[in-house]
PDB file of the backbone (N, CA, C, O) and the ligand in Angstrom, with CONECT records:
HET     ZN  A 101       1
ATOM      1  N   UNK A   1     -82.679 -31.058 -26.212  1.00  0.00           N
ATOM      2  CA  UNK A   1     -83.948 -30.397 -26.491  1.00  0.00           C
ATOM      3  C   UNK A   1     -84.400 -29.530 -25.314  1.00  0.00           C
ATOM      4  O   UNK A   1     -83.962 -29.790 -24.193  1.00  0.00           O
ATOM      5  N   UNK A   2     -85.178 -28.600 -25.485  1.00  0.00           N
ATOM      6  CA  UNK A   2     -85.440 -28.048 -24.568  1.00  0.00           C
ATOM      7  C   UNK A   2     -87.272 -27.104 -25.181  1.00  0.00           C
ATOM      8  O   UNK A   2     -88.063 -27.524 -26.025  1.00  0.00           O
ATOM      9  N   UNK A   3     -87.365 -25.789 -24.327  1.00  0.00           N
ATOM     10  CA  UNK A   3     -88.306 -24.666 -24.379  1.00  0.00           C
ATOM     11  C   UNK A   3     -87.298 -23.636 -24.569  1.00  0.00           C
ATOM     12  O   UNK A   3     -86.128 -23.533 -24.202  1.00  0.00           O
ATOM     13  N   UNK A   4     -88.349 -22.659 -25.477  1.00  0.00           N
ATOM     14  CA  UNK A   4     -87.874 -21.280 -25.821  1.00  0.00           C
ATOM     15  C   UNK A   4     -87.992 -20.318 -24.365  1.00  0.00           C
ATOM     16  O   UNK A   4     -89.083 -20.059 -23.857  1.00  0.00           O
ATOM     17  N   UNK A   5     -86.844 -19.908 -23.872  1.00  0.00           N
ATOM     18  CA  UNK A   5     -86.528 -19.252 -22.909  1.00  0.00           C
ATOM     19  C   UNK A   5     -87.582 -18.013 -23.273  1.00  0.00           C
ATOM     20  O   UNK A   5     -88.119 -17.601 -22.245  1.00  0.00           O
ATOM     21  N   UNK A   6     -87.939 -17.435 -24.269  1.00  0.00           N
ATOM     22  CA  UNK A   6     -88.864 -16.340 -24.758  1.00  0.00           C
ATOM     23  C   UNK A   6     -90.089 -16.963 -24.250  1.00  0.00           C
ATOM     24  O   UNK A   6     -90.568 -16.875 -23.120  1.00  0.00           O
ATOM     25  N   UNK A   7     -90.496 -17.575 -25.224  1.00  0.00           N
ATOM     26  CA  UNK A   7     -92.030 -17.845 -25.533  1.00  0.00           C
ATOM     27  C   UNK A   7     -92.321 -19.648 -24.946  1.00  0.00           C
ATOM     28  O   UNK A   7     -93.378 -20.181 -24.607  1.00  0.00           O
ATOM     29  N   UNK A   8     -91.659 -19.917 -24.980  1.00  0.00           N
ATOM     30  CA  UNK A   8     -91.664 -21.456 -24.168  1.00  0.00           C
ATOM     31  C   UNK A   8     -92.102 -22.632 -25.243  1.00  0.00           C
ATOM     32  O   UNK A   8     -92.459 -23.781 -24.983  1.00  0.00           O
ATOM     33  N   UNK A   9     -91.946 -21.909 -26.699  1.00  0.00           N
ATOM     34  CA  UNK A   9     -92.216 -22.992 -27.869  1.00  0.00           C
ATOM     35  C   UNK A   9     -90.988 -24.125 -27.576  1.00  0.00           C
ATOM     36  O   UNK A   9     -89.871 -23.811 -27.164  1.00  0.00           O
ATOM     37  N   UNK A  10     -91.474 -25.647 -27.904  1.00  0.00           N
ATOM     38  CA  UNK A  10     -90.565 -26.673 -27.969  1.00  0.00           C
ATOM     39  C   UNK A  10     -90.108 -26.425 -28.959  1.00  0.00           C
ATOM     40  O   UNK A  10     -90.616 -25.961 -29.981  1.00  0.00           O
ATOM     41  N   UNK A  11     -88.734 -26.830 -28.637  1.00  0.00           N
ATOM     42  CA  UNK A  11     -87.755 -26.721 -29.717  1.00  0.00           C
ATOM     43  C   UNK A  11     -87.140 -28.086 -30.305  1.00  0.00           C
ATOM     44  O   UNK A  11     -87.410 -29.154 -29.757  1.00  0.00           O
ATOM     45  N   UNK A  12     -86.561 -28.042 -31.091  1.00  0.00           N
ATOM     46  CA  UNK A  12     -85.834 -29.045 -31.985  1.00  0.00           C
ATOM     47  C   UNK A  12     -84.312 -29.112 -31.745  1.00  0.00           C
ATOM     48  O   UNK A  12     -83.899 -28.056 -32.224  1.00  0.00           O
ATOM     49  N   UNK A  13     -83.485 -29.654 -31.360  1.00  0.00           N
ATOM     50  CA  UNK A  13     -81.909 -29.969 -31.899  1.00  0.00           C
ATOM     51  C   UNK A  13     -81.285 -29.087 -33.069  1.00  0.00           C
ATOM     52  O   UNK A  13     -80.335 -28.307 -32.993  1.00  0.00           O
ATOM     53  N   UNK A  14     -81.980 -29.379 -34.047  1.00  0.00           N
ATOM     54  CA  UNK A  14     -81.772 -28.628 -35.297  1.00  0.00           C
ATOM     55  C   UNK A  14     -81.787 -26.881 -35.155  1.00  0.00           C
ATOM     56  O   UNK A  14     -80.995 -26.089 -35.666  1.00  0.00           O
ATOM     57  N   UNK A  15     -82.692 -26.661 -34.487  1.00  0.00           N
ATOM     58  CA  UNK A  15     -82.882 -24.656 -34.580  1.00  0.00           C
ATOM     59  C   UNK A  15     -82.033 -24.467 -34.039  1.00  0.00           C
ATOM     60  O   UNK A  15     -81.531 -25.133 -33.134  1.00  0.00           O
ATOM     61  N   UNK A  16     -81.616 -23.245 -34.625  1.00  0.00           N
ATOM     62  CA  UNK A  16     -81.216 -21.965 -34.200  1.00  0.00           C
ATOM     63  C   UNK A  16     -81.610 -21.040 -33.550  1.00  0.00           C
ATOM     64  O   UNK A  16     -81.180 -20.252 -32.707  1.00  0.00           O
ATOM     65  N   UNK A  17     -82.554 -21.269 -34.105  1.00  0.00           N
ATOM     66  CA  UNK A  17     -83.736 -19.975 -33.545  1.00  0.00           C
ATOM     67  C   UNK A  17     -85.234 -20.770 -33.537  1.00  0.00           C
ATOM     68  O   UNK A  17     -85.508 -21.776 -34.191  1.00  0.00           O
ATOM     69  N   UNK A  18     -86.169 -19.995 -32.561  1.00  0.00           N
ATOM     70  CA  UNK A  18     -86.842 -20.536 -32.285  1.00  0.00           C
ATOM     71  C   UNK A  18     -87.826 -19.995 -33.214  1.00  0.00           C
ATOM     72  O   UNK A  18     -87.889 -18.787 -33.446  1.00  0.00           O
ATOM     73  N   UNK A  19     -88.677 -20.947 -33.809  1.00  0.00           N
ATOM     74  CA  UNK A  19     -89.477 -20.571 -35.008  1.00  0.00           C
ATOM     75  C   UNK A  19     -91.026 -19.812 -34.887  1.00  0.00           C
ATOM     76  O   UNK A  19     -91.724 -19.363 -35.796  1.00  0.00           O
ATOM     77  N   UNK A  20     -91.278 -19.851 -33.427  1.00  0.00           N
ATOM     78  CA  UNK A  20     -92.185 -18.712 -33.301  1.00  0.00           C
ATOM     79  C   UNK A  20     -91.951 -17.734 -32.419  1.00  0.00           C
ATOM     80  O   UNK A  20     -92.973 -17.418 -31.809  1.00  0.00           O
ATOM     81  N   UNK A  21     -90.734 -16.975 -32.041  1.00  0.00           N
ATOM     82  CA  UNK A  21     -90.810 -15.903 -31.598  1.00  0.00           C
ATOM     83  C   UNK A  21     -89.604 -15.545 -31.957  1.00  0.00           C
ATOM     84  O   UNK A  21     -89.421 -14.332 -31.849  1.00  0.00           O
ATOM     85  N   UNK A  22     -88.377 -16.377 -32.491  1.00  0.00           N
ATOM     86  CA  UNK A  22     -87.421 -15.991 -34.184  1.00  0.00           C
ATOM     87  C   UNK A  22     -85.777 -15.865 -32.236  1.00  0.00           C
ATOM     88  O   UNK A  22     -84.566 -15.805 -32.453  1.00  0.00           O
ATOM     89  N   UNK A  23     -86.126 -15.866 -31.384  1.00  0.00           N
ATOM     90  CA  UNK A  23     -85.203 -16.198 -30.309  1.00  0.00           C
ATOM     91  C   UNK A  23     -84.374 -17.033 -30.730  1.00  0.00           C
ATOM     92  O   UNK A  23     -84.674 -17.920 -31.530  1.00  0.00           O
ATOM     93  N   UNK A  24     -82.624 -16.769 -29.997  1.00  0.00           N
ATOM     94  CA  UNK A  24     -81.754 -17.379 -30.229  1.00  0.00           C
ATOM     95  C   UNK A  24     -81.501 -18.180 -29.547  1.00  0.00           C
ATOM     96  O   UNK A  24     -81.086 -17.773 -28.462  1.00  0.00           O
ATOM     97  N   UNK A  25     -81.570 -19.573 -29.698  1.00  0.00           N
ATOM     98  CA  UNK A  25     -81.525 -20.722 -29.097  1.00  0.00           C
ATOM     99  C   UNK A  25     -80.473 -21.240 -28.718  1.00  0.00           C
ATOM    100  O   UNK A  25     -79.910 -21.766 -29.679  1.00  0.00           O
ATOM    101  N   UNK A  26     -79.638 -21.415 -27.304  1.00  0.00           N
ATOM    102  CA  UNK A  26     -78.918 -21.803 -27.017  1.00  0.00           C
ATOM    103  C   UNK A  26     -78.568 -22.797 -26.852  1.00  0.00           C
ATOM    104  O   UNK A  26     -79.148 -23.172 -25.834  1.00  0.00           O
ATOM    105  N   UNK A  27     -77.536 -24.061 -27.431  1.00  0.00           N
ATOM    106  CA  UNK A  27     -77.631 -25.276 -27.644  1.00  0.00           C
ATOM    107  C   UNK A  27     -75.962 -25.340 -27.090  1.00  0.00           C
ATOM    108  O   UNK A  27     -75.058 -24.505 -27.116  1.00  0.00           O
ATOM    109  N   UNK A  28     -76.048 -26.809 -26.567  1.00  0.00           N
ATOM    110  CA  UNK A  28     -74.453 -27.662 -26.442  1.00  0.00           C
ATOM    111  C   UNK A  28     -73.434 -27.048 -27.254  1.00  0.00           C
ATOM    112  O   UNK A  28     -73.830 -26.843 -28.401  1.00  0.00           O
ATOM    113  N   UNK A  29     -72.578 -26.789 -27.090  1.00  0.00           N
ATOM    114  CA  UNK A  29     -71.733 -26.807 -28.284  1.00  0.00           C
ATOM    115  C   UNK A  29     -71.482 -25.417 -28.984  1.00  0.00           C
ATOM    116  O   UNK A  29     -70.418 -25.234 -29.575  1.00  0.00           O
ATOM    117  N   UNK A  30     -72.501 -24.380 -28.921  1.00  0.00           N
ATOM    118  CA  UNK A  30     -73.411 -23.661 -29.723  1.00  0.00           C
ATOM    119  C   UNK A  30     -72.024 -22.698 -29.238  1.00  0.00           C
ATOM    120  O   UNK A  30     -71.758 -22.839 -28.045  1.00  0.00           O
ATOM    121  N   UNK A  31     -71.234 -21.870 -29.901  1.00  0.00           N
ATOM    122  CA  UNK A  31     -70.733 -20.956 -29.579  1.00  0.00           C
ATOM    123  C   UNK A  31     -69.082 -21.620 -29.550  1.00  0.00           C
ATOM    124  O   UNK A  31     -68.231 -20.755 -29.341  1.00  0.00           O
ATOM    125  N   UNK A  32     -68.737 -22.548 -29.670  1.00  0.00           N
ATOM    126  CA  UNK A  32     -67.796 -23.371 -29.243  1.00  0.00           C
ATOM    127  C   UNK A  32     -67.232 -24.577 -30.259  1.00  0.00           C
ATOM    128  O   UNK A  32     -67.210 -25.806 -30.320  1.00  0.00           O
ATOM    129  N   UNK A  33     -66.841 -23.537 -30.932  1.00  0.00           N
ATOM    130  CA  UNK A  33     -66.238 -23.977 -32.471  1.00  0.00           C
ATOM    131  C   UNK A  33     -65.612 -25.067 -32.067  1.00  0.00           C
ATOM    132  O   UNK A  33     -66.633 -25.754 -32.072  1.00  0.00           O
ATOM    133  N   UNK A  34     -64.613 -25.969 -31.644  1.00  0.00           N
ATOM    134  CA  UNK A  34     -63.938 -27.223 -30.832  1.00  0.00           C
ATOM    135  C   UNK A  34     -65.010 -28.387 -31.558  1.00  0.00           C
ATOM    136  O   UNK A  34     -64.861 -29.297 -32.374  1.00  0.00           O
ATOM    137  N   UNK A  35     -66.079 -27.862 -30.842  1.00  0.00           N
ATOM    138  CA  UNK A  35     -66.997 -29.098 -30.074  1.00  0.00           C
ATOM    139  C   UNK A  35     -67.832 -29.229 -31.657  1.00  0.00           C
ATOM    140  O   UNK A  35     -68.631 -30.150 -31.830  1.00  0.00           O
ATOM    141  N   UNK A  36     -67.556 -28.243 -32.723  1.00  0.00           N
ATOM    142  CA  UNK A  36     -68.416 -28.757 -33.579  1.00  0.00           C
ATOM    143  C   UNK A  36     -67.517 -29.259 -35.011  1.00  0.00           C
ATOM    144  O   UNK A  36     -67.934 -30.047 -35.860  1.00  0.00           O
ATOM    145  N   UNK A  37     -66.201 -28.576 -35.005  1.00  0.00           N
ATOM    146  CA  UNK A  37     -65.566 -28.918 -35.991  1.00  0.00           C
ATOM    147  C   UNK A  37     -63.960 -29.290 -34.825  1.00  0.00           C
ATOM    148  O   UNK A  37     -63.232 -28.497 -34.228  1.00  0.00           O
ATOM    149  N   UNK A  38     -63.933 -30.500 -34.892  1.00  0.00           N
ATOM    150  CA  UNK A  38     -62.987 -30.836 -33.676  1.00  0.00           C
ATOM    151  C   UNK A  38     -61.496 -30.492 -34.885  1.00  0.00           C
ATOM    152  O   UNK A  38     -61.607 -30.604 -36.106  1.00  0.00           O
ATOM    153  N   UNK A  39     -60.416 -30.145 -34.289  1.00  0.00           N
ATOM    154  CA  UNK A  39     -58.984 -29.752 -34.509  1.00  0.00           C
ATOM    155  C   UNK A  39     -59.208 -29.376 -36.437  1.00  0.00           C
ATOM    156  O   UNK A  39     -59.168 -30.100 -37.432  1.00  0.00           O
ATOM    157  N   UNK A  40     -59.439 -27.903 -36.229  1.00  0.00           N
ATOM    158  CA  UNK A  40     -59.659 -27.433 -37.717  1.00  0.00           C
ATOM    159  C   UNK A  40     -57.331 -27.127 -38.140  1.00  0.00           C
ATOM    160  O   UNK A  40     -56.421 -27.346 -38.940  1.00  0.00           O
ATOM    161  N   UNK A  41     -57.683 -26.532 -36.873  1.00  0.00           N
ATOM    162  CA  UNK A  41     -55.863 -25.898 -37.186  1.00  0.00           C
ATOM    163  C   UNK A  41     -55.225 -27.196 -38.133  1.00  0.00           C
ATOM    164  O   UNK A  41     -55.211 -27.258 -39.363  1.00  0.00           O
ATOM    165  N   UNK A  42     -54.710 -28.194 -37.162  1.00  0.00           N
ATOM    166  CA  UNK A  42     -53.321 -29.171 -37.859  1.00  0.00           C
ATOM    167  C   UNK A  42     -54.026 -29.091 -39.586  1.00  0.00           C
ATOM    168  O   UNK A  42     -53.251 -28.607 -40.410  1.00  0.00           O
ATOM    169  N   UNK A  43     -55.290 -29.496 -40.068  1.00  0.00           N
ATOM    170  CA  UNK A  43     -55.401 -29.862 -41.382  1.00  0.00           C
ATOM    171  C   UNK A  43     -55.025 -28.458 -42.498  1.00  0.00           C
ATOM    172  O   UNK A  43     -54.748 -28.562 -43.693  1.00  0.00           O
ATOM    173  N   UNK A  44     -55.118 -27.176 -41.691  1.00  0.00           N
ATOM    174  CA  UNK A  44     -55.246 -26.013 -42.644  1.00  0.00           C
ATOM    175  C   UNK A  44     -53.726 -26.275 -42.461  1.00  0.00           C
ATOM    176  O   UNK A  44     -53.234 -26.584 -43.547  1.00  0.00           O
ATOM    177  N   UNK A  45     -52.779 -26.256 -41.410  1.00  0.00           N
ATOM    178  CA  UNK A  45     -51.305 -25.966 -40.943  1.00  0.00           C
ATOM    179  C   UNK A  45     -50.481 -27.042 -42.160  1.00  0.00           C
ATOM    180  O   UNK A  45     -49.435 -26.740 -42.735  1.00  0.00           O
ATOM    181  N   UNK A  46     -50.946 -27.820 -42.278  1.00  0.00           N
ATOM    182  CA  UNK A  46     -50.470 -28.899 -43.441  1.00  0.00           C
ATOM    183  C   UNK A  46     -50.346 -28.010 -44.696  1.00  0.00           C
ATOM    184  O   UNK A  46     -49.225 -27.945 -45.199  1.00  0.00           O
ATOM    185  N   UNK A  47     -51.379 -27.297 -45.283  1.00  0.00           N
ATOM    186  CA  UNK A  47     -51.022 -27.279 -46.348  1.00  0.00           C
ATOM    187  C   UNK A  47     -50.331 -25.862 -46.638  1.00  0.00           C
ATOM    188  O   UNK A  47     -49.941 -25.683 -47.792  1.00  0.00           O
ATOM    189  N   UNK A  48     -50.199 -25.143 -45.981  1.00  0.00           N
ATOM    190  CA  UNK A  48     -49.226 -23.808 -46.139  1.00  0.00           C
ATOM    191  C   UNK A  48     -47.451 -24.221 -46.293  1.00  0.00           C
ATOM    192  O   UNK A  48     -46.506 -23.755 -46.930  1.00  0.00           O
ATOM    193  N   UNK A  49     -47.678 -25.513 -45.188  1.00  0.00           N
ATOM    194  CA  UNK A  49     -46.321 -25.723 -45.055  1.00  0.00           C
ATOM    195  C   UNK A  49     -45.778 -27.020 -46.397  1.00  0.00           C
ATOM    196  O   UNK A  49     -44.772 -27.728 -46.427  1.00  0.00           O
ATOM    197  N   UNK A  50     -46.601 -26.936 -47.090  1.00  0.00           N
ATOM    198  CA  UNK A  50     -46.118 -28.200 -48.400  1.00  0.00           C
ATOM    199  C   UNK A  50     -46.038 -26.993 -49.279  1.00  0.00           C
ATOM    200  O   UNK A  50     -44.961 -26.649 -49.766  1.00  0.00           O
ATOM    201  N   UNK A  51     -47.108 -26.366 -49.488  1.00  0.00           N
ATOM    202  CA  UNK A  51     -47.029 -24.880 -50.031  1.00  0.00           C
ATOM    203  C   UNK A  51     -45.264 -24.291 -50.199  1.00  0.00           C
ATOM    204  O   UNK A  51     -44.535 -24.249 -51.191  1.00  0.00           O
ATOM    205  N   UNK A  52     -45.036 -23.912 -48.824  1.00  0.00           N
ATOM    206  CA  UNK A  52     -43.914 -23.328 -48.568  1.00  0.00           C
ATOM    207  C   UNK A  52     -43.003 -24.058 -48.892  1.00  0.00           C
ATOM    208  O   UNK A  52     -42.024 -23.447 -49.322  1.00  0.00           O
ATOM    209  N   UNK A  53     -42.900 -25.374 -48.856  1.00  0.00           N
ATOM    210  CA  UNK A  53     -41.137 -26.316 -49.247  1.00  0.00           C
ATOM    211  C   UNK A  53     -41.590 -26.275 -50.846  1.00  0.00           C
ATOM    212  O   UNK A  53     -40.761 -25.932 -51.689  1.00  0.00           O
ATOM    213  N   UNK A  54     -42.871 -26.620 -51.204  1.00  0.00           N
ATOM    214  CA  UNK A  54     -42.942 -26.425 -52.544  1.00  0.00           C
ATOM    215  C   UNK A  54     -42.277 -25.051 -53.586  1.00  0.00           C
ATOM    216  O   UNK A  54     -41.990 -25.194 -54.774  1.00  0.00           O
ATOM    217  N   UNK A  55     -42.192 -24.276 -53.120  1.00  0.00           N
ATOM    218  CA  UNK A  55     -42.322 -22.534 -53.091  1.00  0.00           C
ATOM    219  C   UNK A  55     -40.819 -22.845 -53.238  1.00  0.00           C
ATOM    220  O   UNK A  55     -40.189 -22.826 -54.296  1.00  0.00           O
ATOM    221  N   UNK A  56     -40.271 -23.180 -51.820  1.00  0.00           N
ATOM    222  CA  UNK A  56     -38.887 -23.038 -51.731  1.00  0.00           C
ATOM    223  C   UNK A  56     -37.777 -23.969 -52.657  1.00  0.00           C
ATOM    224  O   UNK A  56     -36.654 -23.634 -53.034  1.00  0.00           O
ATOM    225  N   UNK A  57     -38.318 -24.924 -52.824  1.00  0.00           N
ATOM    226  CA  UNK A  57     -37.898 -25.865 -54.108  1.00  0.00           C
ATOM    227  C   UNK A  57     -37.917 -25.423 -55.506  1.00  0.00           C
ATOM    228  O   UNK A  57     -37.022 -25.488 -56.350  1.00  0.00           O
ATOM    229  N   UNK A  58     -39.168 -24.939 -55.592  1.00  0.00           N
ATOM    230  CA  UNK A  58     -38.868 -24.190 -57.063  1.00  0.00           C
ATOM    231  C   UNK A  58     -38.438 -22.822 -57.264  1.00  0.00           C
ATOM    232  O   UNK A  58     -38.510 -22.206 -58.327  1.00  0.00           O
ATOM    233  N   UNK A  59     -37.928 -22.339 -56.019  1.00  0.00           N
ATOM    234  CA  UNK A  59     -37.245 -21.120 -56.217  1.00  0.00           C
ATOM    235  C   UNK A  59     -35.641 -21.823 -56.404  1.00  0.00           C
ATOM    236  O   UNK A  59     -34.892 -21.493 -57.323  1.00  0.00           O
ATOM    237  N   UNK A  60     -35.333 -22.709 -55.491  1.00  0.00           N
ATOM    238  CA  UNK A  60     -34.018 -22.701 -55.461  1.00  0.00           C
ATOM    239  C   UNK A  60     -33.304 -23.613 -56.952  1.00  0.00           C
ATOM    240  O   UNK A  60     -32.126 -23.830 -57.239  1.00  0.00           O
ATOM    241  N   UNK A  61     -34.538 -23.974 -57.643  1.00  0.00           N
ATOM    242  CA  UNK A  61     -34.523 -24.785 -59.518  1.00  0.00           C
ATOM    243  C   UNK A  61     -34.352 -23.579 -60.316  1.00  0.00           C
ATOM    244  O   UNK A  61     -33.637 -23.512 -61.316  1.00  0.00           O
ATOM    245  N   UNK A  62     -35.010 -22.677 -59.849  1.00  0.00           N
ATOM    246  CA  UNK A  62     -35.539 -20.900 -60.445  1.00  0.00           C
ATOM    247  C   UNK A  62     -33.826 -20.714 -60.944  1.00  0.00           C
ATOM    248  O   UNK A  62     -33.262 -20.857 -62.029  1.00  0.00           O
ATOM    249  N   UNK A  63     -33.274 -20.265 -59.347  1.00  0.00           N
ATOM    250  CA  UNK A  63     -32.048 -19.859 -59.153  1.00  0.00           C
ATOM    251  C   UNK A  63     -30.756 -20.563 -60.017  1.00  0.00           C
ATOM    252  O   UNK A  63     -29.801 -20.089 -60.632  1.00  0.00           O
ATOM    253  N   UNK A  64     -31.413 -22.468 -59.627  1.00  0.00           N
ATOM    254  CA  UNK A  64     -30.441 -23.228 -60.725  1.00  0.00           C
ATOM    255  C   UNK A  64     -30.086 -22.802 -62.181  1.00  0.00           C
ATOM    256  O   UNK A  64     -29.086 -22.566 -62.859  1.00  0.00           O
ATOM    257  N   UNK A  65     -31.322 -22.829 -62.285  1.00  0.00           N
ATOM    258  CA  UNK A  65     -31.402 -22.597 -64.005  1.00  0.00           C
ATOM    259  C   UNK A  65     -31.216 -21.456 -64.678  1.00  0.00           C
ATOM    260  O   UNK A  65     -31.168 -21.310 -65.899  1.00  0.00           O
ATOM    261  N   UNK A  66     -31.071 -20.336 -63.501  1.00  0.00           N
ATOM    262  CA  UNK A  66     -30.525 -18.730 -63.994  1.00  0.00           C
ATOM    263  C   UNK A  66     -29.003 -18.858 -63.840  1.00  0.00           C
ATOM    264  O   UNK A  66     -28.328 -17.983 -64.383  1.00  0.00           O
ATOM    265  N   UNK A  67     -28.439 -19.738 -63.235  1.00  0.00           N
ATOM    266  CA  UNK A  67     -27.236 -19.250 -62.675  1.00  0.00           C
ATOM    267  C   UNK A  67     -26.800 -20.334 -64.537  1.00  0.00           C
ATOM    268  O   UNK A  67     -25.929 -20.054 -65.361  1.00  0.00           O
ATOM    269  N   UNK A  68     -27.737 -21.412 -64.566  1.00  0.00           N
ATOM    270  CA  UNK A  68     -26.945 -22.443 -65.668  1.00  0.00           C
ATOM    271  C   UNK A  68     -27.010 -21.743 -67.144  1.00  0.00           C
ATOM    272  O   UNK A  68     -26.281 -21.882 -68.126  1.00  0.00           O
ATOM    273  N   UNK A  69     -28.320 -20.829 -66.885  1.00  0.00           N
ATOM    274  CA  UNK A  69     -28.675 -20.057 -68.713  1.00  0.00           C
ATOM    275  C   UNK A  69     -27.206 -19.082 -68.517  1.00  0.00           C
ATOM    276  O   UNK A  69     -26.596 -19.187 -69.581  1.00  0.00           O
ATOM    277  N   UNK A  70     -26.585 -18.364 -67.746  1.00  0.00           N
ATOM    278  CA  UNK A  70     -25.959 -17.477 -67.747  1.00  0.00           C
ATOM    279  C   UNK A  70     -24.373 -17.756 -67.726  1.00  0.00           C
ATOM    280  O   UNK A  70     -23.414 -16.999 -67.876  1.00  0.00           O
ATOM    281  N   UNK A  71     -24.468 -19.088 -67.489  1.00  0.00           N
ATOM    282  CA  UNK A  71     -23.143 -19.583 -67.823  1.00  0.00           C
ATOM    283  C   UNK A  71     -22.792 -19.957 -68.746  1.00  0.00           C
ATOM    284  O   UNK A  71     -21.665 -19.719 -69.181  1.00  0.00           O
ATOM    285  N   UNK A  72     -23.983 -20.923 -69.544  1.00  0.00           N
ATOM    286  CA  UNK A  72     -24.225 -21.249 -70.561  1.00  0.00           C
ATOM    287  C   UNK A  72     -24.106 -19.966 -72.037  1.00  0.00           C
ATOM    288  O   UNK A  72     -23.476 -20.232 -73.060  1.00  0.00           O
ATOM    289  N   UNK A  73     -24.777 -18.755 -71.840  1.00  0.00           N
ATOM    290  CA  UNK A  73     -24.501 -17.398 -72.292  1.00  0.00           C
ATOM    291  C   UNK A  73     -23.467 -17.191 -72.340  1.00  0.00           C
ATOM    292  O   UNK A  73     -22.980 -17.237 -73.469  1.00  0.00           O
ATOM    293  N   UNK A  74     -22.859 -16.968 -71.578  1.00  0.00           N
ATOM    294  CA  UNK A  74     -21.704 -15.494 -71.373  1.00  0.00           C
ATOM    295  C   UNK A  74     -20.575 -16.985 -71.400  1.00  0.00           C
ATOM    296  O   UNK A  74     -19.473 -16.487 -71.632  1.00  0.00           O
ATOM    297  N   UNK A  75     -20.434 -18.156 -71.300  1.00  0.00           N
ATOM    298  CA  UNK A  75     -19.020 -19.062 -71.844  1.00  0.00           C
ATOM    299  C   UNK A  75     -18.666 -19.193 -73.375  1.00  0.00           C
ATOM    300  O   UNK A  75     -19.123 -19.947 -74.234  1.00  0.00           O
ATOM    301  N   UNK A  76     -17.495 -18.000 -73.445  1.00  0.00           N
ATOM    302  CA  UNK A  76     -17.409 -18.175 -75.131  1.00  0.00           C
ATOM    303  C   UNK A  76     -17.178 -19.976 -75.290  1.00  0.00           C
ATOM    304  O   UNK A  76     -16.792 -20.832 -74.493  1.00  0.00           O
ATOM    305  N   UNK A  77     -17.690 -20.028 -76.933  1.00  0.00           N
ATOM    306  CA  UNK A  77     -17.650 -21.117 -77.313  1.00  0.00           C
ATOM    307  C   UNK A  77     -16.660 -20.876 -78.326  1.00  0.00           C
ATOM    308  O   UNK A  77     -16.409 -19.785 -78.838  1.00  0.00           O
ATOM    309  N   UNK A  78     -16.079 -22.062 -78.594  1.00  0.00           N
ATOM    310  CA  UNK A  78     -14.727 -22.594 -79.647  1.00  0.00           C
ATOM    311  C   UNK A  78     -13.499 -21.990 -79.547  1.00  0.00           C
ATOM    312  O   UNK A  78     -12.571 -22.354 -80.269  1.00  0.00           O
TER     313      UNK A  78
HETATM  314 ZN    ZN A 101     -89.663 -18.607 -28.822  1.00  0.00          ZN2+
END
C-alpha cells in the first residue's frame, strides 16, 4: 500500500490507478509478467507439441491409407 505519487490519495492493493487523480499506480510485480502469472511458457509449449505428433500421426495414417486405396485400385482382381 502506499500514496498517490500525484495527489497523495491512499491507495488500495487492488488499483491501478489512482481513483482521484486517474495516476498510474505503481505496484510490486506491476510490469513483471513472472511475478504475476509464474511459468506461462512450459503449459502453452505442451500443447503445440501434442498438436504436432498428433498432426504427424495422422498424416503418416493419411499416407497409409492412400498408398492402401491405390493398391487396392489399380491390383487387377481374378
Ligand atoms: Zn492520485
Amino acid at each position: 500500500m502506499g500514496k498517490c505519487a500525484n495527489c497523495g490519495e491512499a491507495l488500495r492493493p487492488a488499483w491501478k490507478y489512482c481513483i482521484k487523480c486517474g495516476m498510474r499506480v505503481a505496484q510490486a510485480g506491476d510490469g513483471i509478467p513472472g511475478a504475476i502469472r509464474p511459468d506461462p511458457e512450459p503449459a502453452r509449449r505442451k500443447r503445440p507439441d501434442a498438436m504436432l505428433a498428433f498432426g504427424a500421426i495422422m498424416a503418416v495414417v493419411g499416407v497409409a491409407l492412400i498408398v492402401w486405396v491405390a493398391i487396392v485400385v489399380f491390383t487387377p482382381r481374378g
